[in-house]
mmJSON file of the N, C-alpha and C atoms, coordinates in Angstrom:
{"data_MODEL":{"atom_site":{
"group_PDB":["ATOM","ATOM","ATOM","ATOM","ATOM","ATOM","ATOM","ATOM","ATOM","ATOM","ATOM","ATOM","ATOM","ATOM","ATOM","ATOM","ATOM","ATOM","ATOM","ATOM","ATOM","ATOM","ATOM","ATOM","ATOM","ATOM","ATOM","ATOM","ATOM","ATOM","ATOM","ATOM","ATOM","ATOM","ATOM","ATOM","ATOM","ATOM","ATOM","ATOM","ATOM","ATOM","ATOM","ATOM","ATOM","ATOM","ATOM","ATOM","ATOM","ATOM","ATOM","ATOM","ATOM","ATOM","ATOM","ATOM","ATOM","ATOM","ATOM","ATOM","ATOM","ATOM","ATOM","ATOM","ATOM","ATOM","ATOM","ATOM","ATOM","ATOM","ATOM","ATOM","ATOM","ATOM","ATOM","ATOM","ATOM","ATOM","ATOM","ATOM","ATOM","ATOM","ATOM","ATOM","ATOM","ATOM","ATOM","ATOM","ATOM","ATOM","ATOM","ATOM","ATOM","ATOM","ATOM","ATOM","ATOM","ATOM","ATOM","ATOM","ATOM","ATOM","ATOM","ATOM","ATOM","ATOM","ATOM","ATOM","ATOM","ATOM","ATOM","ATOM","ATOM","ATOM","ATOM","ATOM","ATOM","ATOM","ATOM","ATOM","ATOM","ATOM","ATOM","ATOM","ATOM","ATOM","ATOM","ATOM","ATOM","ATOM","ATOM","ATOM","ATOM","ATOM","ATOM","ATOM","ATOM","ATOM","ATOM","ATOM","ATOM","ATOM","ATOM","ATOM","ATOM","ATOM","ATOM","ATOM","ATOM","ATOM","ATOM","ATOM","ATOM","ATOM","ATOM","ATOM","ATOM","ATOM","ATOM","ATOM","ATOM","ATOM","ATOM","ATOM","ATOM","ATOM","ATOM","ATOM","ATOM","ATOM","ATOM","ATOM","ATOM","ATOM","ATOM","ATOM","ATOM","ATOM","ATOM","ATOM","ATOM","ATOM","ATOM","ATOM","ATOM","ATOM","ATOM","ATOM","ATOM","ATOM","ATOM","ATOM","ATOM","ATOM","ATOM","ATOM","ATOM","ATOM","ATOM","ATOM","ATOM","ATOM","ATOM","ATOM","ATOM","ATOM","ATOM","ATOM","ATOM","ATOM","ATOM","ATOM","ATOM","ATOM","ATOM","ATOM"],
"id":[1,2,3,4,5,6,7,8,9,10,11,12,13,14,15,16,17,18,19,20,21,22,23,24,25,26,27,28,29,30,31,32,33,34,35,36,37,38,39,40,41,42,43,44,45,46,47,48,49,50,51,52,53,54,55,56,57,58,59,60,61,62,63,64,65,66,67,68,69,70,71,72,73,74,75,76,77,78,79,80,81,82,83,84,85,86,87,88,89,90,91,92,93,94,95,96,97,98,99,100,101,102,103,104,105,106,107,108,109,110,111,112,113,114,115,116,117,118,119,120,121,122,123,124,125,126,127,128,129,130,131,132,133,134,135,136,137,138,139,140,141,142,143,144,145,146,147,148,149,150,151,152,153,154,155,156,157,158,159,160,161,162,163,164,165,166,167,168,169,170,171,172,173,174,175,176,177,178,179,180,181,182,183,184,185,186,187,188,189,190,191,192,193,194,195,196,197,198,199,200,201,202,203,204,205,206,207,208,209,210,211,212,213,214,215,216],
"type_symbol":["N","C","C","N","C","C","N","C","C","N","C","C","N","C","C","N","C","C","N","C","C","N","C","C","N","C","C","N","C","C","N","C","C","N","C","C","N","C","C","N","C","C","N","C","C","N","C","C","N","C","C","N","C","C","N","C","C","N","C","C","N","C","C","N","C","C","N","C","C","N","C","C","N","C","C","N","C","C","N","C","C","N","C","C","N","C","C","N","C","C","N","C","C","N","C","C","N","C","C","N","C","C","N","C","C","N","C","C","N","C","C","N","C","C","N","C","C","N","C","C","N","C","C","N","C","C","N","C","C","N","C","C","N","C","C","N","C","C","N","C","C","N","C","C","N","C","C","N","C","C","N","C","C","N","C","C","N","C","C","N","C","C","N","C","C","N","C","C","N","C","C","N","C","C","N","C","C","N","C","C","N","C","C","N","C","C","N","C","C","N","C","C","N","C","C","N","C","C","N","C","C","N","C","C","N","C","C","N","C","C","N","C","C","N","C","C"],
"label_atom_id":["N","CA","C","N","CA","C","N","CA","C","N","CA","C","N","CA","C","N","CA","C","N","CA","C","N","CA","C","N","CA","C","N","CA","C","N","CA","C","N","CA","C","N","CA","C","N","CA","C","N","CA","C","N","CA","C","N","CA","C","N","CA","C","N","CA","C","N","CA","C","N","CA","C","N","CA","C","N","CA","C","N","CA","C","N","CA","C","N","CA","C","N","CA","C","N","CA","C","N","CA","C","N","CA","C","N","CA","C","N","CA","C","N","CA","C","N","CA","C","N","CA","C","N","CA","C","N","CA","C","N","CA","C","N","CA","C","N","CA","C","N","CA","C","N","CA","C","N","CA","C","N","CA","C","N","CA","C","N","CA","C","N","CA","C","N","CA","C","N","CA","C","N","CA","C","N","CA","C","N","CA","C","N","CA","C","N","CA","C","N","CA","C","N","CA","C","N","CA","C","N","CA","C","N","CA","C","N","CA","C","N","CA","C","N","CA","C","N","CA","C","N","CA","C","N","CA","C","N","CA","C","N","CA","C","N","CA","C","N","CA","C","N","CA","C","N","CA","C","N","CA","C"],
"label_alt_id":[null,null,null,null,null,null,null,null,null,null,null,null,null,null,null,null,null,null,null,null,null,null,null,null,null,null,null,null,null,null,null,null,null,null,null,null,null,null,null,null,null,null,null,null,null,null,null,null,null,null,null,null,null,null,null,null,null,null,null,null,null,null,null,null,null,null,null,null,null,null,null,null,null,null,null,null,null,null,null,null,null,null,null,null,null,null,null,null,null,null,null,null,null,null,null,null,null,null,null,null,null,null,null,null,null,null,null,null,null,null,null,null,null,null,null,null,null,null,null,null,null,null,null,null,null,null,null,null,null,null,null,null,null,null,null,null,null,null,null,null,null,null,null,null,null,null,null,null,null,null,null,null,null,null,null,null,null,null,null,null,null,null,null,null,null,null,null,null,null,null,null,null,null,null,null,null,null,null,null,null,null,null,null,null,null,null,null,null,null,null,null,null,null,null,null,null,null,null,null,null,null,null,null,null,null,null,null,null,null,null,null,null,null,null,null,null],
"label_comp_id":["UNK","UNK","UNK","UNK","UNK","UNK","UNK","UNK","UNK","UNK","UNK","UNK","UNK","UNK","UNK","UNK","UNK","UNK","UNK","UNK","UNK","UNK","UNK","UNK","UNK","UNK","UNK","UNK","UNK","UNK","UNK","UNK","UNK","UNK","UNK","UNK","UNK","UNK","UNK","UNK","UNK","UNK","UNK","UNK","UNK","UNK","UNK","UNK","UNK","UNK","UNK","UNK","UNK","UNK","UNK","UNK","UNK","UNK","UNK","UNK","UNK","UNK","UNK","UNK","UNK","UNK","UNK","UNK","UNK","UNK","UNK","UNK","UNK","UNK","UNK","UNK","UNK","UNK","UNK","UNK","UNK","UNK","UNK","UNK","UNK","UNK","UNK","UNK","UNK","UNK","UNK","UNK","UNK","UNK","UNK","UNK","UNK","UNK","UNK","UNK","UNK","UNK","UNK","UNK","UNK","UNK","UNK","UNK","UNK","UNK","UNK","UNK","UNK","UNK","UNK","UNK","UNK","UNK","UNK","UNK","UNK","UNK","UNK","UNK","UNK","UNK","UNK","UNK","UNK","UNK","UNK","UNK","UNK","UNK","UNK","UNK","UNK","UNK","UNK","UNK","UNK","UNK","UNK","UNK","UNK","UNK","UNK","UNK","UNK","UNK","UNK","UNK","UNK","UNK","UNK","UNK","UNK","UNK","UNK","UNK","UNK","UNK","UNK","UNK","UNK","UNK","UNK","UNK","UNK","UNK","UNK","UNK","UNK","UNK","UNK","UNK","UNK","UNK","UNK","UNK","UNK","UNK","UNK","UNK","UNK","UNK","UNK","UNK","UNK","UNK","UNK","UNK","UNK","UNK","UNK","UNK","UNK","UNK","UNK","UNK","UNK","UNK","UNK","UNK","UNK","UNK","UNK","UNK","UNK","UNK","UNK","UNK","UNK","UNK","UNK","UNK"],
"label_asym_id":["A","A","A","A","A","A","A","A","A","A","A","A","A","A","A","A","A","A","A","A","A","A","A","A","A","A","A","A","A","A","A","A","A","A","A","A","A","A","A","A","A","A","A","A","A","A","A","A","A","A","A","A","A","A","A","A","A","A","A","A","A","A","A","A","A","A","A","A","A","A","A","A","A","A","A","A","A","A","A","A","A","A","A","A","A","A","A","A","A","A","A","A","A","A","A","A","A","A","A","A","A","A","A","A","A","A","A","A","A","A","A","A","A","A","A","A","A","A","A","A","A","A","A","A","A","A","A","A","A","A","A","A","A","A","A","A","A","A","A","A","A","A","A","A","A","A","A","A","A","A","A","A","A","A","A","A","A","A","A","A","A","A","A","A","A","A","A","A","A","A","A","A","A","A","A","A","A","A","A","A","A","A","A","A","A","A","A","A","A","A","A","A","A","A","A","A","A","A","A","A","A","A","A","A","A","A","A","A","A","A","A","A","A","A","A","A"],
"label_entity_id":["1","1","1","1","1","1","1","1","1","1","1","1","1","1","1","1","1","1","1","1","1","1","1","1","1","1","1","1","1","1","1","1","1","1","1","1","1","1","1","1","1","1","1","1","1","1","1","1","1","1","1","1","1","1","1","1","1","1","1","1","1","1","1","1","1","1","1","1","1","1","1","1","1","1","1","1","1","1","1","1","1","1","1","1","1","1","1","1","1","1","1","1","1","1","1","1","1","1","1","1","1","1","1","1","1","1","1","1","1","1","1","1","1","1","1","1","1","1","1","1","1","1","1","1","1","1","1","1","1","1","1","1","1","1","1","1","1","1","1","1","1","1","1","1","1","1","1","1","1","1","1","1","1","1","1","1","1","1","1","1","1","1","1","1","1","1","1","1","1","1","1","1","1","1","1","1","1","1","1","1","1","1","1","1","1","1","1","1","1","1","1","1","1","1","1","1","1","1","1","1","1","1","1","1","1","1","1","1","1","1","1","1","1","1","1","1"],
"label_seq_id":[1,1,1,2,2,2,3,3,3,4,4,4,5,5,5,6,6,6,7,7,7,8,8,8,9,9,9,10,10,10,11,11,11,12,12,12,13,13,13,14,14,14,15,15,15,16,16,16,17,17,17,18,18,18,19,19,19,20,20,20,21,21,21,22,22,22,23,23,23,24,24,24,25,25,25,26,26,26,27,27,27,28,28,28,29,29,29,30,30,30,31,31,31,32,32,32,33,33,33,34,34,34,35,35,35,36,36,36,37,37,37,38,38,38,39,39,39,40,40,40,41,41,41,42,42,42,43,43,43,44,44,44,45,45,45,46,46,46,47,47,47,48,48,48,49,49,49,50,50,50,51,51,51,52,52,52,53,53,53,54,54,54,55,55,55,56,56,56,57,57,57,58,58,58,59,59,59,60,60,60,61,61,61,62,62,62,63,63,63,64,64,64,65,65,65,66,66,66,67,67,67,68,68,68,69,69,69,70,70,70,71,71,71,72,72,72],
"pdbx_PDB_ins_code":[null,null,null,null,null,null,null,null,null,null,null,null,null,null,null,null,null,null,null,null,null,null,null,null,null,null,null,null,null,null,null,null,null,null,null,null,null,null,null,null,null,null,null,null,null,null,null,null,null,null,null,null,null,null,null,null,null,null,null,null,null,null,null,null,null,null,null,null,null,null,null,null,null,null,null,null,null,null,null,null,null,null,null,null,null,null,null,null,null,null,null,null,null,null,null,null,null,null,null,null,null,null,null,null,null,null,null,null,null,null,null,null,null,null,null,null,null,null,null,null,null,null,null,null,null,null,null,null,null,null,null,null,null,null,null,null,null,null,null,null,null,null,null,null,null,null,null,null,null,null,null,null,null,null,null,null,null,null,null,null,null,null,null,null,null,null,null,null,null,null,null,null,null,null,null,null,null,null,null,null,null,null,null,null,null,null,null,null,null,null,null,null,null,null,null,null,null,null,null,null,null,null,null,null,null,null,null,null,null,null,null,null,null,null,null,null],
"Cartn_x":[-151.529,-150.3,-149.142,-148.334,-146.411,-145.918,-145.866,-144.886,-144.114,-142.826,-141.475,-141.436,-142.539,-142.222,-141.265,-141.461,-140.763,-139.183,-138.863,-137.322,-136.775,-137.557,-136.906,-136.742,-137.194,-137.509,-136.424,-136.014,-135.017,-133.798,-133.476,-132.15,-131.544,-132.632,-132.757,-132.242,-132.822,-132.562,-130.79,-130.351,-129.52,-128.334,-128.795,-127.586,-126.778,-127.742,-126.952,-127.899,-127.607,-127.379,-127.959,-128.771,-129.203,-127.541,-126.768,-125.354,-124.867,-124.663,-123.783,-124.369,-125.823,-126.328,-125.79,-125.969,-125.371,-123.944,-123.295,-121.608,-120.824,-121.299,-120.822,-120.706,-122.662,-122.819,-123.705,-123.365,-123.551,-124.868,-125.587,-127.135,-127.603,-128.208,-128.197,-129.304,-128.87,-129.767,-130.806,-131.66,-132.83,-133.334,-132.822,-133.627,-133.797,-133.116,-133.789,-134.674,-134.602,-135.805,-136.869,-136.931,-138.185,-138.558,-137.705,-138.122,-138.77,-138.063,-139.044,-140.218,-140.487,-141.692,-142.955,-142.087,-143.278,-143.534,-142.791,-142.246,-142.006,-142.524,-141.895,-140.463,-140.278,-138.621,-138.932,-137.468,-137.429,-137.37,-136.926,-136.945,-135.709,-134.876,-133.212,-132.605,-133.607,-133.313,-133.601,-134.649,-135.333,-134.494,-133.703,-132.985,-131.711,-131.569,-130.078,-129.935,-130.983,-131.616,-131.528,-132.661,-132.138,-130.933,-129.991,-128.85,-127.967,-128.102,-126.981,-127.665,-128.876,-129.234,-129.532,-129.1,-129.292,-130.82,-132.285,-133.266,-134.084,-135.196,-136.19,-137.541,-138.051,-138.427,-139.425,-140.459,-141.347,-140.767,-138.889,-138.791,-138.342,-138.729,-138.501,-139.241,-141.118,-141.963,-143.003,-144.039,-145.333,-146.76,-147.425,-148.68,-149.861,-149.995,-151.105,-152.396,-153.564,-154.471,-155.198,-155.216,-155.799,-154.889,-153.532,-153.336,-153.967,-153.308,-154.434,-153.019,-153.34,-152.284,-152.2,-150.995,-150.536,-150.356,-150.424,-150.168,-151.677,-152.577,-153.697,-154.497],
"Cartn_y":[-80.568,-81.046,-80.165,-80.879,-80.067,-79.737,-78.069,-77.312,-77.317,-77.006,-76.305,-75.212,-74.178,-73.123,-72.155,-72.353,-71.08,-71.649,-72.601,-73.345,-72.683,-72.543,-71.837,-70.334,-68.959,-68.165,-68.01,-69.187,-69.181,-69.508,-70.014,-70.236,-68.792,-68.089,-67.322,-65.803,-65.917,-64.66,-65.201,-66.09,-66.347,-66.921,-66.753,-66.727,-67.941,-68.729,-70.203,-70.615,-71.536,-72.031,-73.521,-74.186,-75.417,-75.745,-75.859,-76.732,-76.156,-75.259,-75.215,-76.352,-76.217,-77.401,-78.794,-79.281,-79.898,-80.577,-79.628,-79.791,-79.734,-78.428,-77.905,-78.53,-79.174,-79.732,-81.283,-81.463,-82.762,-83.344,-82.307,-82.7,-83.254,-84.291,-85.148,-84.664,-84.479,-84.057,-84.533,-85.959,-86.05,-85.498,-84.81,-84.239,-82.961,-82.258,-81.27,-81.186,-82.285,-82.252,-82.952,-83.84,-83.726,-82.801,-81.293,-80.305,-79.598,-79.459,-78.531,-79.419,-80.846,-81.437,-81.741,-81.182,-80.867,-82.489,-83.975,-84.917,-84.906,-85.938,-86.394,-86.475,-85.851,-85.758,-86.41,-87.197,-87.702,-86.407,-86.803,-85.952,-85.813,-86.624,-86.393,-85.553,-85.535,-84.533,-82.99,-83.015,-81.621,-81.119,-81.978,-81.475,-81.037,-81.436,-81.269,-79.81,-79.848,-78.733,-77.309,-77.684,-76.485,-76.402,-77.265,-77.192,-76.047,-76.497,-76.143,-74.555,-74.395,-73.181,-72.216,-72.745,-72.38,-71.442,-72.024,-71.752,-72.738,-72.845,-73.461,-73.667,-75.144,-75.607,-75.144,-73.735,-73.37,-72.314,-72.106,-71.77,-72.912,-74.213,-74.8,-75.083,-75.62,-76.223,-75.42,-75.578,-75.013,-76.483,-75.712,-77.411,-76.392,-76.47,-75.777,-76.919,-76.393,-77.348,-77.127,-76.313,-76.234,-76.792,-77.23,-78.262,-79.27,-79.777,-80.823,-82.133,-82.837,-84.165,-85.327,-85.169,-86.251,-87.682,-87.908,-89.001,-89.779,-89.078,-90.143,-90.652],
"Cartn_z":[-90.218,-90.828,-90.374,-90.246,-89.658,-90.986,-91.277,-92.163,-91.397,-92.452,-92.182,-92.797,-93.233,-93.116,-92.927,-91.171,-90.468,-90.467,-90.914,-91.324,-91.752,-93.434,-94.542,-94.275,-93.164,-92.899,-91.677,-90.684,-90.396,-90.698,-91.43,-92.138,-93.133,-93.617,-94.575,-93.136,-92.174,-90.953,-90.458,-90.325,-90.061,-91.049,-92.151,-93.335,-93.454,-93.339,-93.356,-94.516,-95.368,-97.017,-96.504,-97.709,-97.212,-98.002,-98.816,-98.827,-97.865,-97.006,-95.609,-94.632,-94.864,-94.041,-94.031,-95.262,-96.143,-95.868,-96.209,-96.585,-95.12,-94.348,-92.996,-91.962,-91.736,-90.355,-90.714,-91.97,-92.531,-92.072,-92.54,-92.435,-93.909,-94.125,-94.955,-96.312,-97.681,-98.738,-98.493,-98.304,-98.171,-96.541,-95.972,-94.711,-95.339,-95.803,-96.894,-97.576,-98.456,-99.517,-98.436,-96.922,-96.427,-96.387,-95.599,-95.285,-96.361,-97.58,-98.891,-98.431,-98.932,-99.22,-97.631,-96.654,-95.446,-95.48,-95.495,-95.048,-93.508,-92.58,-91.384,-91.283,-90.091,-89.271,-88.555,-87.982,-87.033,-85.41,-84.007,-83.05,-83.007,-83.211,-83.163,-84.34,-85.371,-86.599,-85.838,-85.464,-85.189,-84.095,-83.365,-82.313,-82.66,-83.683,-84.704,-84.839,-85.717,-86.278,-85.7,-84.247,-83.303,-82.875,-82.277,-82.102,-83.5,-84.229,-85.619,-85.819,-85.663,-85.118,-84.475,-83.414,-82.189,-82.353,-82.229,-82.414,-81.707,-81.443,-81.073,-81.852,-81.525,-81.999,-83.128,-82.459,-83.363,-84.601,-84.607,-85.695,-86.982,-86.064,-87.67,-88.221,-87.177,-87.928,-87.601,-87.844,-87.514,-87.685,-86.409,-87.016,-87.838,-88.453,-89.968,-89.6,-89.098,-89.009,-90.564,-91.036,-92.616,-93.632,-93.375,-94.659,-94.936,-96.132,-96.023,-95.461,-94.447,-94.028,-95.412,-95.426,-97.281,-96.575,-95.053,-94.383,-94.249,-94.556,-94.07,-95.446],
"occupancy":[1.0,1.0,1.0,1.0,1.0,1.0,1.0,1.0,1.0,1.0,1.0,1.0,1.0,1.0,1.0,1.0,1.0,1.0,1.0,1.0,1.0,1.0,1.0,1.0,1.0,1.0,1.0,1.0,1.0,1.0,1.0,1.0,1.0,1.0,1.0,1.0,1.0,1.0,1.0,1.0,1.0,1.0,1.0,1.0,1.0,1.0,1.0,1.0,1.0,1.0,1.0,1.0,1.0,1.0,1.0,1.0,1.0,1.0,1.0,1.0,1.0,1.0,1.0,1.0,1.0,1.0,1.0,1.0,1.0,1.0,1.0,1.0,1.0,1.0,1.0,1.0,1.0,1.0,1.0,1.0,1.0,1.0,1.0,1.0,1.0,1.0,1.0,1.0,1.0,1.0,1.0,1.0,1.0,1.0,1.0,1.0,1.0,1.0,1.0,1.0,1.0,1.0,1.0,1.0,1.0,1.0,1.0,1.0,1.0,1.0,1.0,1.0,1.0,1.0,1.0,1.0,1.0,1.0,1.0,1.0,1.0,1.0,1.0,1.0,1.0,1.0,1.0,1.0,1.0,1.0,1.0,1.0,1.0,1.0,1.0,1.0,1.0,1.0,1.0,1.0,1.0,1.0,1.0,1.0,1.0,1.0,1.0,1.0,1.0,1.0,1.0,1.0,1.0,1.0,1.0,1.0,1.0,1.0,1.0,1.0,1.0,1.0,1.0,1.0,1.0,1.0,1.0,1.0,1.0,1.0,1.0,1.0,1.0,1.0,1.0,1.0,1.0,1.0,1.0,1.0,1.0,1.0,1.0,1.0,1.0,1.0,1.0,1.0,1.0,1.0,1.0,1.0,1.0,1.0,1.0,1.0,1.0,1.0,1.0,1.0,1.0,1.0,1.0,1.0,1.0,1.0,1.0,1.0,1.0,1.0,1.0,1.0,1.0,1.0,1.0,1.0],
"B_iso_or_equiv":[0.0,0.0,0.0,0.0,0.0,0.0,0.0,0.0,0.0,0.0,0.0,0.0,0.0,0.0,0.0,0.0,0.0,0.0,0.0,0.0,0.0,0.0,0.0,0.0,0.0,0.0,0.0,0.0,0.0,0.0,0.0,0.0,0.0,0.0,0.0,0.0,0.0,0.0,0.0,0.0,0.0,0.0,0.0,0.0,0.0,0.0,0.0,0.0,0.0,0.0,0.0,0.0,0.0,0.0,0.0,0.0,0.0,0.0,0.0,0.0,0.0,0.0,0.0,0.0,0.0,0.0,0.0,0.0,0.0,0.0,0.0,0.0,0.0,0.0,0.0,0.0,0.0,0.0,0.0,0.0,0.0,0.0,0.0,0.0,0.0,0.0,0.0,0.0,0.0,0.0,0.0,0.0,0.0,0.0,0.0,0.0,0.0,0.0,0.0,0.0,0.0,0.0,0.0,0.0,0.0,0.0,0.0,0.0,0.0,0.0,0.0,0.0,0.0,0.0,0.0,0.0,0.0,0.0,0.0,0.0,0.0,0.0,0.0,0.0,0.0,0.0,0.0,0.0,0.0,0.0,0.0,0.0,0.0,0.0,0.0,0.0,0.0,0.0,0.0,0.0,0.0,0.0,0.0,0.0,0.0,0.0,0.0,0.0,0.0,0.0,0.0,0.0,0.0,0.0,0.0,0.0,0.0,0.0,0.0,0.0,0.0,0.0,0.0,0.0,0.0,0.0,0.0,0.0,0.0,0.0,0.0,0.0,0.0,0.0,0.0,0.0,0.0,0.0,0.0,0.0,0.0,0.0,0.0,0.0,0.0,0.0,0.0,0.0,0.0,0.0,0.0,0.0,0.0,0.0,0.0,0.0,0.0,0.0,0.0,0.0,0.0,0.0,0.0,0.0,0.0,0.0,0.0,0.0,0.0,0.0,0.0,0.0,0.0,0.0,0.0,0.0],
"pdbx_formal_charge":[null,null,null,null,null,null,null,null,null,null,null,null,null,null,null,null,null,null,null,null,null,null,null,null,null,null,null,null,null,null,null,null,null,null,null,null,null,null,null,null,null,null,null,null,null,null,null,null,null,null,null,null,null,null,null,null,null,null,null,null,null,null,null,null,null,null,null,null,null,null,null,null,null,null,null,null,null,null,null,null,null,null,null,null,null,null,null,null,null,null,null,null,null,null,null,null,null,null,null,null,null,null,null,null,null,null,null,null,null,null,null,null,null,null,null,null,null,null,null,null,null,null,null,null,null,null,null,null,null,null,null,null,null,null,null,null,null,null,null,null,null,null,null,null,null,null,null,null,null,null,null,null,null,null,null,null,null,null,null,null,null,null,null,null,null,null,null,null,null,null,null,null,null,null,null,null,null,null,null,null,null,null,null,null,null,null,null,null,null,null,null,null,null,null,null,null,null,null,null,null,null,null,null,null,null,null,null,null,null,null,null,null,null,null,null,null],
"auth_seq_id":[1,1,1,2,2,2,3,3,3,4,4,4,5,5,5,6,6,6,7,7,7,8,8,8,9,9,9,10,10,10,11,11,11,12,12,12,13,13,13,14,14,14,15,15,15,16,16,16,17,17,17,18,18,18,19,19,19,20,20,20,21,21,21,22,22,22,23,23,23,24,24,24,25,25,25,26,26,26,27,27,27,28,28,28,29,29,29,30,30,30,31,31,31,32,32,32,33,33,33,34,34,34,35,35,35,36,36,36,37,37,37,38,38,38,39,39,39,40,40,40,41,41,41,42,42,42,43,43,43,44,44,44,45,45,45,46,46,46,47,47,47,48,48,48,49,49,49,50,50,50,51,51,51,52,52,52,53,53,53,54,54,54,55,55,55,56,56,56,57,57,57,58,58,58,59,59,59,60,60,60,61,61,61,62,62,62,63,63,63,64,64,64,65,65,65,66,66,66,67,67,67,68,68,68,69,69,69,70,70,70,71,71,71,72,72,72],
"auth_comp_id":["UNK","UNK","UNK","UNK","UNK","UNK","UNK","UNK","UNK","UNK","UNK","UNK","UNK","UNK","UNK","UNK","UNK","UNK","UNK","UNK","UNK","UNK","UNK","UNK","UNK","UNK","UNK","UNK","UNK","UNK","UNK","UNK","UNK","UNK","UNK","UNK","UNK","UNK","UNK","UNK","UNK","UNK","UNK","UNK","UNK","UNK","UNK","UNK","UNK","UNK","UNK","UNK","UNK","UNK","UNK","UNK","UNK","UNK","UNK","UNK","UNK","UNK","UNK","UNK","UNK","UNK","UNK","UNK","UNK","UNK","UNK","UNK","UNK","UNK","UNK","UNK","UNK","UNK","UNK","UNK","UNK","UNK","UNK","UNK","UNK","UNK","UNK","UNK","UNK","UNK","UNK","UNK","UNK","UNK","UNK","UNK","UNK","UNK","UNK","UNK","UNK","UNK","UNK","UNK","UNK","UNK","UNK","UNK","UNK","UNK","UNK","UNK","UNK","UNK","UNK","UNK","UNK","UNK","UNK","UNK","UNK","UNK","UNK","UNK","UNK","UNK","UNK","UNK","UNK","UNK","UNK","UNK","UNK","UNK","UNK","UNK","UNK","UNK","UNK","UNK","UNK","UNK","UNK","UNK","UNK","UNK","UNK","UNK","UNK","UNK","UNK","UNK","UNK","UNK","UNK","UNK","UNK","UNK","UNK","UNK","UNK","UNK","UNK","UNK","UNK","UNK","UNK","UNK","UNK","UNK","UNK","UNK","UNK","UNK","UNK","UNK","UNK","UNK","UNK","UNK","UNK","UNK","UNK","UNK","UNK","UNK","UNK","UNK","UNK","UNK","UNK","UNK","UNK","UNK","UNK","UNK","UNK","UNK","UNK","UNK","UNK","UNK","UNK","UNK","UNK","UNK","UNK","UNK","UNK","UNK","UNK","UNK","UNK","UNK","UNK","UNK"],
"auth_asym_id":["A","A","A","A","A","A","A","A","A","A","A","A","A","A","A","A","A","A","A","A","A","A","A","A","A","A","A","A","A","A","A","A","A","A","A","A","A","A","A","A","A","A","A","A","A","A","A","A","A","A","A","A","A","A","A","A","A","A","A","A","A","A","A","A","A","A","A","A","A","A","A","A","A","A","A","A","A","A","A","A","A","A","A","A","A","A","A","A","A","A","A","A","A","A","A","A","A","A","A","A","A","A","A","A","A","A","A","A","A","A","A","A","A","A","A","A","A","A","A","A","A","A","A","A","A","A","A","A","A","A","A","A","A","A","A","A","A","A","A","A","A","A","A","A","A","A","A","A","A","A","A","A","A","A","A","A","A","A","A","A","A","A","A","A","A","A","A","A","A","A","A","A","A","A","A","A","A","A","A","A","A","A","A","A","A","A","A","A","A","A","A","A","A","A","A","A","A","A","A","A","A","A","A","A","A","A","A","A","A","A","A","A","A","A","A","A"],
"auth_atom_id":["N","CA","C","N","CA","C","N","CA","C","N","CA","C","N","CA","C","N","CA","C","N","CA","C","N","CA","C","N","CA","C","N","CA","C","N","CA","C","N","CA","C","N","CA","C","N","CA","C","N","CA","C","N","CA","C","N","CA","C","N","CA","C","N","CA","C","N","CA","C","N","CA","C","N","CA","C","N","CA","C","N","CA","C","N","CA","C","N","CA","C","N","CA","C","N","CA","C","N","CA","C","N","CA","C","N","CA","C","N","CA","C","N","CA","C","N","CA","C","N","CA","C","N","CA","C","N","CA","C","N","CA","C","N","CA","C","N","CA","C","N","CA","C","N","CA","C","N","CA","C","N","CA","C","N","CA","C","N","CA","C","N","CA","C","N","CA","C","N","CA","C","N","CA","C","N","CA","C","N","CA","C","N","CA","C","N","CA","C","N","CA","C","N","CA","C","N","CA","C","N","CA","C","N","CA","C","N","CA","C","N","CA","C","N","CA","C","N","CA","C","N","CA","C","N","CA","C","N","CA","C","N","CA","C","N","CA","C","N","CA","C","N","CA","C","N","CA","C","N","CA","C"],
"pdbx_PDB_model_num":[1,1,1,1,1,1,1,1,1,1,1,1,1,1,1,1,1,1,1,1,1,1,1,1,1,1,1,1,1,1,1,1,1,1,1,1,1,1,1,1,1,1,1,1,1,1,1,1,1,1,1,1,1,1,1,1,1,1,1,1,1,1,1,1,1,1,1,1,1,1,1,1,1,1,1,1,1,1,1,1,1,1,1,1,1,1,1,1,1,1,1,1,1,1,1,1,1,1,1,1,1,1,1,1,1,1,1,1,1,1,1,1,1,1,1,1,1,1,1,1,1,1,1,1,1,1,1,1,1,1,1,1,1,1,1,1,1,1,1,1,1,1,1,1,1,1,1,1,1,1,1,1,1,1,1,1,1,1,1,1,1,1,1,1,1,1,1,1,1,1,1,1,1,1,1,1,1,1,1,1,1,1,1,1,1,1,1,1,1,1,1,1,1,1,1,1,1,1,1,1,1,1,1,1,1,1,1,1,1,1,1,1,1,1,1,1]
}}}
């Protein structure tokens, strides 16, 4: 299963606020609460994402083969 984990761990190193996310670069409340709830992103989200953070990809998600997948 795809955490966002390392999201919350980057936003938190780089001092950006999920309402800056939010309010700033008008990333949308429910792409947030996917992210708390480890919910599917789209690829144009995740690219957002790195963009607005200038970060890459494995600091937003991680693949966790020991979760358990809420999709199947």
């Amino acid at each position: 299963m795809i955490v966002y984990t390392p999201f919350w761990k980057t936003i938190e190193k780089k001092g950006i606020t999920t309402y800056a996310l939010i309010k700033k670069y008008k990333i949308s409340s429910s792409t947030v609460s996917r992210l708390r709830h480890n919910k599917p992103l789209s690829t144009v989200t995740l690219n957002d994402l790195c963009r607005i953070l200038n970060c890459k990809v494995q600091d937003i998600l991680l693949y966790d083969e020991n979760s358990e997948d809420q999709t199947l």
